[in-house]
N, C-alpha and C positions, 0 to 999 in steps of 0.2 A: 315496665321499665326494668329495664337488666343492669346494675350498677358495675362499675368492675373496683373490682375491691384496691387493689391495690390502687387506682389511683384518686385515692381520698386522700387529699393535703388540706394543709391549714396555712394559711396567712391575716397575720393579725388579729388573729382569732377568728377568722372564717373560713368556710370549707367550700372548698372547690374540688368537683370530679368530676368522672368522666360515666355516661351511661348509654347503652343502648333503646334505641324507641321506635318497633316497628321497622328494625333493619338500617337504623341511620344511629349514627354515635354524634353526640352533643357535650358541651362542656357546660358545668351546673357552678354558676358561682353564688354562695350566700351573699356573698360583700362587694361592694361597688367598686370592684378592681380597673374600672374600663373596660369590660367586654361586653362587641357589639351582638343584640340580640334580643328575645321575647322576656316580658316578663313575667313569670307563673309563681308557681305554690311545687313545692315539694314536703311530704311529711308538714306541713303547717309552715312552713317556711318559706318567705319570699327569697326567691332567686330570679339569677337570668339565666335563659336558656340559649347558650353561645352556640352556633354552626362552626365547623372546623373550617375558617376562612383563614389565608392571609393573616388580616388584620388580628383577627382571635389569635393566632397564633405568635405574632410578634407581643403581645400582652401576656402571653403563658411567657415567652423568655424572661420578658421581663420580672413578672411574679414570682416566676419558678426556675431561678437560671439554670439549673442541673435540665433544662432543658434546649438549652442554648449550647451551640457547640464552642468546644474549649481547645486551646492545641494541642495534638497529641504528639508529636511527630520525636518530642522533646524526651520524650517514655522510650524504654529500650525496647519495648515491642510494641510496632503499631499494624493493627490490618484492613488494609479498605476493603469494604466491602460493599461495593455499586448495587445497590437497588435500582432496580432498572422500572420494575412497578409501582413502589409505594408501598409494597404489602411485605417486604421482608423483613422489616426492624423485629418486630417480635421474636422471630426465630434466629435473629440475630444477637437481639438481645439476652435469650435465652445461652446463647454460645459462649459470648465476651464475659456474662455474671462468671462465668467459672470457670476462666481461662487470667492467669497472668499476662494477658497484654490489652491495650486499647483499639477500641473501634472505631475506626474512622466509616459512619453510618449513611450518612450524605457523600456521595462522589460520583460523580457524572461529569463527563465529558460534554462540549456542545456539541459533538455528533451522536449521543446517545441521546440529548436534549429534544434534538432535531426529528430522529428517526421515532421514540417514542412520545412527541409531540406534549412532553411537559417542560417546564419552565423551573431556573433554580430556586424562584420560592417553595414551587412545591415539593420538589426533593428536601428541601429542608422543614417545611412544616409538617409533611410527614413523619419525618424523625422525630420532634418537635411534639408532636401529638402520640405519639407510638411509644416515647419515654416515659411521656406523663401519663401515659393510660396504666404503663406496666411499672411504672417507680423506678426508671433505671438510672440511678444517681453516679454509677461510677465515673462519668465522661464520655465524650463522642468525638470526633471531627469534622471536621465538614469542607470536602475539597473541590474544586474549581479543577478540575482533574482535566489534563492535555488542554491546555489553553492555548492558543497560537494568538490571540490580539489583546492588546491594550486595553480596547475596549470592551472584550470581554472577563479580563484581568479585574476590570474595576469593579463593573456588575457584580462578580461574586464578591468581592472585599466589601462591596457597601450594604451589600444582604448580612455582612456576618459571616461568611466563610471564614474559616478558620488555617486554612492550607490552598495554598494554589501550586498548581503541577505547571509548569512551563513546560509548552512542547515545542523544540527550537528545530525540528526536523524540517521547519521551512526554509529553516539557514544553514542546513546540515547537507554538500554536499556530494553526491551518491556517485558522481561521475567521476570523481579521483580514481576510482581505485582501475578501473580498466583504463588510465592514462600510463603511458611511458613515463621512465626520467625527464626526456626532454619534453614532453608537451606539461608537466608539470613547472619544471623550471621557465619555460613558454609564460606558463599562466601564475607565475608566483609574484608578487610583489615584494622587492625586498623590504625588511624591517630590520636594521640594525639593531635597532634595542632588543627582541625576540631573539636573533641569531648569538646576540651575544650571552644573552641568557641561559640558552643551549646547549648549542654545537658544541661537542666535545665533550656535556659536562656529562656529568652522574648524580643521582639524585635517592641518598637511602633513605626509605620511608620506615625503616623500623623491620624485626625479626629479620634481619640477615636481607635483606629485598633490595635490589637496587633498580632505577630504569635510568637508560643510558641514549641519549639523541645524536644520531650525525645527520647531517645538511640535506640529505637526501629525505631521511625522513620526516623529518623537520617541516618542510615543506609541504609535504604532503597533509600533514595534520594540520598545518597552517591554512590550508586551502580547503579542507574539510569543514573544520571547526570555526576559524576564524570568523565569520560573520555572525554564527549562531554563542559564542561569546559576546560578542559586541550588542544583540541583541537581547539577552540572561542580564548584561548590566544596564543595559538602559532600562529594563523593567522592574529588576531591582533598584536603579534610582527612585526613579519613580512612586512605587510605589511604595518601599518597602523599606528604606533607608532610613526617612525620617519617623518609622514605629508608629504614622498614621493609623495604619493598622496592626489589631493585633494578629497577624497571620503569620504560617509557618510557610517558609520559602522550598520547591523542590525544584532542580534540576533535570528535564526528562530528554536522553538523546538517544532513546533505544528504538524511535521510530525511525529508522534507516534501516538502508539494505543489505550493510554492511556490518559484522560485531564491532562495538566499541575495543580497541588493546589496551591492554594495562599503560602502554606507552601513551596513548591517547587519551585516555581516561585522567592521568596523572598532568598531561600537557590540561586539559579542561580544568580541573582541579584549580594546578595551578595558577593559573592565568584570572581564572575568577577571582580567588583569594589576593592575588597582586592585586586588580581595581579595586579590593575592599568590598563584594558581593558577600553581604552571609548566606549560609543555605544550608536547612537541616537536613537533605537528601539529595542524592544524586539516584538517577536511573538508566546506568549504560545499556547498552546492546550488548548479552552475553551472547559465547559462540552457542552454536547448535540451535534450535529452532524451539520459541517460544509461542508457538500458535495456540489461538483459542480453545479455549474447553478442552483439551487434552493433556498427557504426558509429556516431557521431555522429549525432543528430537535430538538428538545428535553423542556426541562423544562423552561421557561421563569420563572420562581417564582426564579429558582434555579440559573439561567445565570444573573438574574438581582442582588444576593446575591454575587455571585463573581466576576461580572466585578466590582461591586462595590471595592473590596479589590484590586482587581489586578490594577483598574486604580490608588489606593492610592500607591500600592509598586512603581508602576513606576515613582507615582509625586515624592515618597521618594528618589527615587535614582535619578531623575531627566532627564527622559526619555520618552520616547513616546509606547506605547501601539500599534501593529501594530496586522492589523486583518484582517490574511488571507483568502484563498476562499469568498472574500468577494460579490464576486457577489450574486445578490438578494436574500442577507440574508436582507430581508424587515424588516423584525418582530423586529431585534434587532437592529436595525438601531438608534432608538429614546433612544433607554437603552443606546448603547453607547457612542453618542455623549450627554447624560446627564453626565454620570459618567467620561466621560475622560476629560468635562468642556469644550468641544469642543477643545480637542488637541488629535488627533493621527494620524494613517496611515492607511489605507483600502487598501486591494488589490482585482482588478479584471482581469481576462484576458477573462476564456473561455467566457462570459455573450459580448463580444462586439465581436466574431466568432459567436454566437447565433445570434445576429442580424443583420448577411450579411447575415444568413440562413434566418435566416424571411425574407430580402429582394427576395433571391430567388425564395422563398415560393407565395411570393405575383406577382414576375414579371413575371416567367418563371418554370409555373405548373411544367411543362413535366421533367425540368432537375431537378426540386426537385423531384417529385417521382422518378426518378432513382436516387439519391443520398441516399435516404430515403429508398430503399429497398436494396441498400450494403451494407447502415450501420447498417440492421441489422442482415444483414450476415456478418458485422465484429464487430459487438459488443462483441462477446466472446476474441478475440482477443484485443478489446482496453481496455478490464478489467484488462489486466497485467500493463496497466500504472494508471489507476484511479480505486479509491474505490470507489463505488454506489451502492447505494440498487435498482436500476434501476428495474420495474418489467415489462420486455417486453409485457405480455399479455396485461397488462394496458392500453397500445397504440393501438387508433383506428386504423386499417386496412385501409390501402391504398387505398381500391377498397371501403369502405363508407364512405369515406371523398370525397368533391367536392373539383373543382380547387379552388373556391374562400374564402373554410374553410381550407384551407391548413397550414394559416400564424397560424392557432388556434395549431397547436402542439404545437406551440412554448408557450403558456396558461398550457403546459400538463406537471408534473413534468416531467414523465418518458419519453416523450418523448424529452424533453430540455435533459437530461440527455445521449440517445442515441444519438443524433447528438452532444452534448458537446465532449463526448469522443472519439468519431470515428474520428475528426477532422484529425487527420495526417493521417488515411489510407486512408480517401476521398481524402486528396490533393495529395496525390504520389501514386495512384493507375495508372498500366499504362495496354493498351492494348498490344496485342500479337504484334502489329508491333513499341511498346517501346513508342509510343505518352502518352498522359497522358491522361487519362478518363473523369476526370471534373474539373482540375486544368484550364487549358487557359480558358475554357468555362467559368468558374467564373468567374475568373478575368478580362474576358469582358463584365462580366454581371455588375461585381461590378462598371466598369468603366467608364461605361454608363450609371450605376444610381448613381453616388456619390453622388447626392443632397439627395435621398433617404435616402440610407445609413446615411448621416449625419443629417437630421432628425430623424430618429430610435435612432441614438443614445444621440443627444441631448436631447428627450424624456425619455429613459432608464436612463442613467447614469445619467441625472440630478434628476429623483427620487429616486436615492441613493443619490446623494448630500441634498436633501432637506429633506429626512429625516430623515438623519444624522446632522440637522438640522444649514448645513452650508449658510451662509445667501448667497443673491446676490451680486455680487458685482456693 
């Protein structure tokens, strides 16, 4: 039996930890806390020996709430960081002890739910079991991240989630913008109360900043926005109004085709805060291109001109700025944490699945190039879930790369990009006799080098932290 040290607590004067036994980790309680399980002898002492189920795990929140997520959103820095396998908290945890901001540990979307074939308890009792193994008492979150239904709204609010990300892109749109004046005004509905609220006016949000509406544009953002408003407050009715839950409310409209404008951004704002919606984040669509597991796309002259406006709408209305696909967008990292004074929220997920690849990359040549050469016979296939300007030919060939330049794809946009989105058809690919292809092999790769892994990412993520330029703690 391998104990791990750190996580030996005491409750009521008994001890509960966590130990290894023959490659399987169990939760050891001396005292009759509710956990379901065998009863044995440790050192002379009767215990039970708990499996990391569910149920075990909903008794650790309880017992141990520093294991239970809290809201973070509320903290002038927060950073999601999607574990997509289960196995990242460690290395996550190791990042957030000695960084000035909180982690939101648990965040998954239902299309990462779907494609990696887990369920929101387990993303959160992984966290859940991964805090309490390593004693990470600082806080966590836990998000419900792109939600588009009600009834998947509730499912995370009644687990515990701690943040829900609304993604209103179903009511967002996309076709305004290649309409004329007149097939706009065609298709606008008039609203007195809205027109009169507007047109004409001016609206200073603070440091010299004004936005300014006439009828034409009005309209436009009317016919954009307008339903995907009216849907943000019915689910904050709903759910969120009466403090049912303790969760933290976000705004997400950056899955469109189109950048959110300052003008637009401030028209949402506002309109939300008239029905009396609260929300500790909003997440526009900034210009230039925010694609997966890479840099920055587009204009820095022109992204530094309007984070600037955007992070003032949000001080105005008194909210936080949340900035999705946020993996190594390096370049704008320094803009943002100037302009939002160092208050907002960053999201990463696929950029810490990238770096169990570079670990494979680096440990076990052979099962990377066979992962490496499915996924780019299902690349055409994972482009139905992610936008990328991916340009396959760009990628060196398998047969003149060595075993030991192998970790360097993970260096190559396009090749970051084909392993980012293949991610669920690599993990649920199965052979003709139904076993699974490279799922278990992973996950005994990952298992075996955790220290690995959790250096990879201490490295990584902390150079988003630092040049976002959150201090140490």
């Amino acid at each position: 039996m391998q104990i791990f040290e750190k996580s030996i607590h005491f409750a009521n004067g008994a001890k509960v930890f966590m130990a290894e036994e023959n490659g399987v980790t169990f939760l050891y309680a001396e005292g009759d806390f509710g956990f379901a399980g065998e009863k044995t002898e440790v050192e002379g002492k009767a215990v039970v020996k708990a499996p990391l189920t569910h149920e075990n795990a909903c008794v650790l929140r309880k017992v141990f709430p520093f294991t239970a997520p809290i809201r973070v959103l509320g903290k002038e820095r927060s950073f999601g960081v999607g574990d997509r396998l289960g196995i990242a908290t460690p290395g996550h945890i190791e990042v957030f002890a000695g960084y000035d901001a909180y982690p939101v540990l648990a965040q998954q979307s239902m299309r990462e739910l779907t494609l990696t074939n887990r369920t929101y308890e387990d993303v959160l009792d992984c966290v859940t079991f991964a805090t309490f193994r390593d004693n990470f008492t600082k806080g966590f979150g836990a998000d419900g991240d792109h939600l588009k239904k009600a009834e998947d709204v509730r499912y995370a609010l009644e687990l515990g989630y701690t943040m829900i990300t609304l993604d209103c892109s179903d009511h967002i749109r996309n076709d305004v913008a290649e309409m004329d004046d007149a097939a706009v005004a065609a298709a606008y509905t008039k609203n007195a109360a809205i027109e009169e609220r507007y047109i004409g006016k001016s609206f200073d949000v603070g440091e010299g900043i004004t936005v300014s509406f006439d009828e034409a544009a009005l309209r436009r953002i009317v016919l954009v926005y307008g339903k995907a408003i009216a849907f943000a407050t019915s689910i904050y009715e709903t759910f969120f109004k009466d403090g049912k839950y303790n969760a933290d409310f976000e705004i997400s409209i950056d899955e469109t085709l189109t950048p959110t404008t300052p003008l637009e951004h401030f028209f949402v704002a506002n309109e939300l805060t008239i029905a009396g919606v609260h929300f500790e984040t909003m997440a526009p669509r900034f210009c230039g291109e925010f694609q997966k597991g890479i840099d920055y796309i587009g204009d820095l002259k022109q992204f530094t001109e309007e984070m600037t406006v955007h992070s003032q709408i949000a001080r105005h209305f008194g909210y936080k700025l949340s900035i999705h696909s946020g993996s190594d967008k390096f370049s704008t990292f320094p803009i943002i944490g100037e302009k939002t004074r160092g208050i907002f929220h960053v999201k990463t997920a696929g950029t810490n699945w990238l770096e169990a690849m570079r670990v494979v990359a680096m440990v076990d040549p052979k099962l990377y190039r066979e992962i490496h050469a499915y996924a780019l016979e299902a690349f055409d296939e994972a482009t139905k879930y992610y936008h990328v300007t991916t340009d396959l030919s760009k990628i060196p060939a398998l047969d003149t790369v060595s075993d030991a330049d192998l970790p360097k794809y993970f260096d190559q946009n396009d090749a970051r990009q084909l392993i980012h989105i293949t991610y669920g058809l690599i993990l649920s690919r199965k052979n003709v006799d139904g076993s699974f292809t490279f799922r278990d092999k992973l996950y005994t790769l990952w298992k075996e080098n955790e220290k690995t892994y959790t250096e990879a990412l201490l490295r990584h993520i902390g150079k988003h932290l630092d040049l976002l330029g959150v201090q140490h703690a």
